[in-house]
C-alpha positions in Angstrom: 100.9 74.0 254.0 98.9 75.5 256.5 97.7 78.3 254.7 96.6 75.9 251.7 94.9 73.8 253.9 92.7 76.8 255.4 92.3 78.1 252.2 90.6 75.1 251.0 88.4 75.2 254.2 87.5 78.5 254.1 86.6 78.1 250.3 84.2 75.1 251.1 83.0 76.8 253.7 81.7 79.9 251.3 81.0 77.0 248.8 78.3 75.8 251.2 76.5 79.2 252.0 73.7 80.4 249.9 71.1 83.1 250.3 67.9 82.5 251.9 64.8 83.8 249.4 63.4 87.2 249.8 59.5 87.2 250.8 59.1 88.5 247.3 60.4 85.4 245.9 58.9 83.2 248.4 55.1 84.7 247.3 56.2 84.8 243.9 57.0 81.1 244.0 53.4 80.6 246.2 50.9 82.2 244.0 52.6 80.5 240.9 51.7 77.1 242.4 48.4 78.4 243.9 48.1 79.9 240.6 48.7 76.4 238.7 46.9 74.2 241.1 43.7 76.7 240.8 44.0 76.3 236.8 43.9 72.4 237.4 41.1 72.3 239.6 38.9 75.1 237.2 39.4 72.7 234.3 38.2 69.7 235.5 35.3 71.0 237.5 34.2 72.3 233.9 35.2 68.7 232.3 37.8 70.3 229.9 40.4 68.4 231.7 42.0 65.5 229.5 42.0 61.8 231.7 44.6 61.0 232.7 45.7 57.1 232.1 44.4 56.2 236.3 41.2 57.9 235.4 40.7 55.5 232.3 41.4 52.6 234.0 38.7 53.6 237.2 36.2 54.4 234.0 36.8 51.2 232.4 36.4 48.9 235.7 32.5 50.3 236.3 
């Protein structure tokens, strides 16, 4: 009974440890939101950017 009952723990135990992300995925996972948030930003400063349903409703109070 013993032995089950540290088996289990020792299985939960494992179950709870994951690997920590390399730098390489950390970056990876940076410059795609840097990447993304750049994109956003480009296209509305050249007023390709669709409105978004807040935006209408500011433009419709003036």
């Amino acid at each position: 009974m013993r032995r089950a009952i540290l088996c289990v723990v020792s299985l939960a135990a494992l179950a709870g440890c994951h690997r920590e992300p390399t730098f390489d995925e950390r970056y990876a996972a940076a410059r795609a939101k840097i990447d993304t948030t750049a994109r956003e930003i480009e296209a509305q400063a050249s007023g390709s950017a669709v409105p978004t349903a807040e935006e209408d409703d500011v433009g419709a109070a003036k």
